[in-house]
C-alpha positions as CSV (number, residue, x, y, z in Angstrom):
1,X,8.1,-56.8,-76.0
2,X,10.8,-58.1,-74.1
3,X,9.8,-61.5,-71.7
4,X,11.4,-60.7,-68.4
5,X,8.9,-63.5,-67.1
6,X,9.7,-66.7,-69.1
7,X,5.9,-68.2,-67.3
8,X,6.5,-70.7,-70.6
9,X,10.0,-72.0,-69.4
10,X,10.5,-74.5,-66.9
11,X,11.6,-73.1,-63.8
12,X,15.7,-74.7,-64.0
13,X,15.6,-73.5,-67.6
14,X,13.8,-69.9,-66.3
15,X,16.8,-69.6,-63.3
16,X,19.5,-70.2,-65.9
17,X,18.2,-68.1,-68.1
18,X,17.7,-65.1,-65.9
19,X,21.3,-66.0,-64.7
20,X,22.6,-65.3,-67.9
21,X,20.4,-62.4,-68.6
22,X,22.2,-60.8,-65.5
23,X,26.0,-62.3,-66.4
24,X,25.2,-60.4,-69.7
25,X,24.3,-56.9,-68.2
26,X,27.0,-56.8,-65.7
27,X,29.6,-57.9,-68.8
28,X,28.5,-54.8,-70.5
29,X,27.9,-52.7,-68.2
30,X,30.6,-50.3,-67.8
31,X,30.1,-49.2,-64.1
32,X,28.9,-51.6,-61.0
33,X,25.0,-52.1,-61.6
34,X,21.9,-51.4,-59.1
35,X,19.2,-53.6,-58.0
36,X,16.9,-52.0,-60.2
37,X,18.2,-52.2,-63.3
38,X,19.2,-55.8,-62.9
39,X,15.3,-56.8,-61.7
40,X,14.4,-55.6,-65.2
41,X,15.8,-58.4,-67.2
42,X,14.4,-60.9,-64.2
43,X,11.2,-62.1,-63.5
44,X,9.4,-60.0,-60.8
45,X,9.3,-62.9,-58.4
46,X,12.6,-63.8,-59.1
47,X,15.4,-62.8,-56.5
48,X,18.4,-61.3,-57.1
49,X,20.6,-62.0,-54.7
50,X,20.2,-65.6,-54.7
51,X,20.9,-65.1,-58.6
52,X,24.1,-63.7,-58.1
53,X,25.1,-66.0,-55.2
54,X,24.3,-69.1,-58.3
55,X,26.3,-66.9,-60.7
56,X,29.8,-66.9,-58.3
57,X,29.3,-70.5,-57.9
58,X,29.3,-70.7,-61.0
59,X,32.5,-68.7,-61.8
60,X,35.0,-70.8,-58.9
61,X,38.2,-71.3,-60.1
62,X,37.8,-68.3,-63.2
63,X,40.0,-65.6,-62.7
64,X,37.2,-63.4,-62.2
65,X,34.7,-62.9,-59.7
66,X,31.1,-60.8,-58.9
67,X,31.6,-58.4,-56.6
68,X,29.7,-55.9,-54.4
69,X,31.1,-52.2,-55.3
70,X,28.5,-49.6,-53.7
71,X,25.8,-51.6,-52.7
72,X,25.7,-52.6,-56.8
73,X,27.3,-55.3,-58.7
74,X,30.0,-55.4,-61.2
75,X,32.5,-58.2,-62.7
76,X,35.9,-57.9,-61.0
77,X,39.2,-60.2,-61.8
78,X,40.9,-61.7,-59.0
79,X,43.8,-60.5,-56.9
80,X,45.9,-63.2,-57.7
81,X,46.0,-62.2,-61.2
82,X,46.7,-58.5,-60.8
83,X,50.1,-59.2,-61.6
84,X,49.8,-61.2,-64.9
85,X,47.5,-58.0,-66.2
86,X,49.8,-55.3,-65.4
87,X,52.5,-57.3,-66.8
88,X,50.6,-57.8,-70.4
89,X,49.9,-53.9,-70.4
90,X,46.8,-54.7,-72.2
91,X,44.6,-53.0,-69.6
92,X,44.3,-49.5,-69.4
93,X,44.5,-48.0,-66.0
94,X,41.0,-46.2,-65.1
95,X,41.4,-45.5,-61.5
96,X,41.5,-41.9,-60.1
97,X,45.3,-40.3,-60.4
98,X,45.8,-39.3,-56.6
99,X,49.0,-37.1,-55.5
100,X,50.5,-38.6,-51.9
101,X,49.6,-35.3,-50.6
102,X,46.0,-36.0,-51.7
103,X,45.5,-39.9,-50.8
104,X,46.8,-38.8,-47.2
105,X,43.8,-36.4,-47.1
106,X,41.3,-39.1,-48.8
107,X,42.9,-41.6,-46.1
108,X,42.0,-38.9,-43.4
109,X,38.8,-38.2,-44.8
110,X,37.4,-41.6,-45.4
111,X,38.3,-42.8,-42.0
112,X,36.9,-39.9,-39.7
113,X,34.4,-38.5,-41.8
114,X,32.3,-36.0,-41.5
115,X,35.4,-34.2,-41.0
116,X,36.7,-30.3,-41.7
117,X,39.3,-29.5,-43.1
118,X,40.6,-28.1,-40.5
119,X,39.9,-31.8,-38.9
120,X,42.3,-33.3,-41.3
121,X,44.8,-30.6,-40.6
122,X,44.9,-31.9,-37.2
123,X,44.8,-35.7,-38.1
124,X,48.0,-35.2,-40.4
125,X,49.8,-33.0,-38.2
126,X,49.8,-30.1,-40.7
127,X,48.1,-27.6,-42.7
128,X,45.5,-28.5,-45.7
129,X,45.3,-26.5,-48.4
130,X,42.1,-25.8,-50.3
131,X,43.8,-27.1,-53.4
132,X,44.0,-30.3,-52.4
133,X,40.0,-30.3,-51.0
134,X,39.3,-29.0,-54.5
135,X,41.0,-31.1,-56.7
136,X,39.3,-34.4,-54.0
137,X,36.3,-33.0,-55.2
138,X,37.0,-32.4,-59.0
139,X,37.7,-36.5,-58.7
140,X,34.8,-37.2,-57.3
141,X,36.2,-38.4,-54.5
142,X,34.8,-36.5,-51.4
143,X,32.0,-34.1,-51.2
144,X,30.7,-31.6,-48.5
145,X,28.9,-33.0,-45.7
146,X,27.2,-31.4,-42.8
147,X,27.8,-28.6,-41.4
148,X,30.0,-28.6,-38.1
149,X,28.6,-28.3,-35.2
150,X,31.5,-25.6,-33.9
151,X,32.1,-22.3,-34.5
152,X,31.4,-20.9,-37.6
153,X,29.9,-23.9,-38.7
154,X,32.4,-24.5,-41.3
155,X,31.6,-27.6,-44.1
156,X,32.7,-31.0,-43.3
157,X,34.0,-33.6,-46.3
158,X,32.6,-37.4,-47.0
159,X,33.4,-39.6,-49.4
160,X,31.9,-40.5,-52.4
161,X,29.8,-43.2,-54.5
162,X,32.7,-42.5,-56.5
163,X,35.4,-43.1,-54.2
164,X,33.5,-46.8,-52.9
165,X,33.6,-47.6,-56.9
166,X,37.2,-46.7,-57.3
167,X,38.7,-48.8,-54.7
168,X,36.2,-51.5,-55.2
169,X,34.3,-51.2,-51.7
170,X,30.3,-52.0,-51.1
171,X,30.1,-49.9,-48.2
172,X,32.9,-47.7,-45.7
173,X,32.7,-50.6,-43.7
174,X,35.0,-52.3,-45.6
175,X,37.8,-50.0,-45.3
176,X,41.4,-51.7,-45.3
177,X,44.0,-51.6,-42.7
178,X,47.1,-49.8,-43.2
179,X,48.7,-52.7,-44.8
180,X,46.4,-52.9,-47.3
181,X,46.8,-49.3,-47.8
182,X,50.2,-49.3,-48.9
183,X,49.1,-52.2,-51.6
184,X,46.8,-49.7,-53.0
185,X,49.3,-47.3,-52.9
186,X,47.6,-44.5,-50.5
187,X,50.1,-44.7,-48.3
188,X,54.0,-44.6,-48.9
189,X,55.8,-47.7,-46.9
190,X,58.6,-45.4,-46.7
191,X,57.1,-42.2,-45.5
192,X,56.8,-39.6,-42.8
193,X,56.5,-42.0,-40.0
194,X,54.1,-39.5,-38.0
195,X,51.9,-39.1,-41.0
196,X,52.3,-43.0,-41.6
197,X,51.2,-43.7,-37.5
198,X,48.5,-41.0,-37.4
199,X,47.0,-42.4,-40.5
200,X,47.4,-46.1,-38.7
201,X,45.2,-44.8,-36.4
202,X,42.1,-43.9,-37.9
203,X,41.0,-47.9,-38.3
204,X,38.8,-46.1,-35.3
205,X,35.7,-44.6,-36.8
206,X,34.4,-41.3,-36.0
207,X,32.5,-41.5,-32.7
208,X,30.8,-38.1,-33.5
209,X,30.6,-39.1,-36.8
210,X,26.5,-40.2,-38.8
211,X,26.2,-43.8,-40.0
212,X,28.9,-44.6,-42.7
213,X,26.4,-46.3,-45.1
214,X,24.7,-43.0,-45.2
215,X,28.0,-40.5,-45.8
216,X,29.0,-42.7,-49.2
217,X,26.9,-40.3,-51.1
């Protein structure tokens, strides 16, 4: 029977336990990990988050960090190491495989969502093919949303838990600015400057759109 408990430690033993019961989880885990699952391995009066907030303490000045991805929690290295891991090539590259065409719709997407696709077509200034909304979705990287309100009541796209985990956000909120874009490479520094300045403006969020927490799906 496994002793999430630990009644017959004392307590600073009990904490550091439970702190390595969670390092341990999140080490193996192989995707950002829930609430739940980590208050298995804790006592049930014990409290995560100030678990995790002992844990980073614990980890200044390692090149690696715990971070929130999708309101869960996963072991991420530092930006200021990026570098020295591409370099050694000893990492293989997991994230999603996005055409320019297709980031620019993600980009469109993720910043005015709910949105049609005959939304984005606007936003970008020209026409979106159903290819493109397809293969989004074949990543995992939008989904349909609700149902526009104008005529024909044609399906509008949101984003994904799947797109939050890829790019390493907790919640929409933390989208980047268009600088930080072209780091992640969703948008080419030497592009179409319209595309480039209509995608520079959709730092504004939706104003018809529902409450971003609640679109990452």
């Amino acid at each position: 029977m496994f002793d999430a408990e630990l009644a017959d430690m004392p307590a600073d033993l009990r904490w550091r336990e439970w702190m390595n019961r969670i390092e341990a989880v999140l080490f193996a885990a192989p995707k950002p990990v829930d609430r739940e699952a980590l208050a298995r391995v804790v006592g049930r009066d014990a409290s995560i988050d100030p678990l995790i907030d002992d844990i980073r303490e614990a980890l200044r000045g390692k090149p690696y960090d715990v971070v929130n991805i999708a309101g869960a929690w996963a072991f991420r290295t530092r930006t200021a190491y990026a570098d020295a891991i591409a370099t050694s090539a000893a990492v293989p590259d997991r994230s999603v495989d996005l055409t320019q065409n297709e980031a620019m719709v993600l980009v469109s997407i993720a910043y005015h969502q709910p949105v049609t696709r005959a939304g984005v077509s606007e936003i970008l200034g020209r026409e979106v093919s159903r290819d493109v909304i397809g293969a989004l979705r074949d990543k995992n990287m939008i989904t349909a949303g609700p149902r526009s309100p104008t005529a024909g009541a044609p399906f509008t796209y949101v984003t994904t838990k799947g797109f939050l985990e890829n790019f390493g956000l907790d919640t929409l909120r933390d989208l980047p600015d268009l600088e930080a874009l072209e780091n992640a490479g969703l948008l080419d520094e030497h592009g179409d400057e319209d595309t480039r300045m209509a995608v520079k403006g959709m730092a504004e969020p939706n104003p018809d759109g529902d409450d971003e927490e609640d679109l990452a799906v």
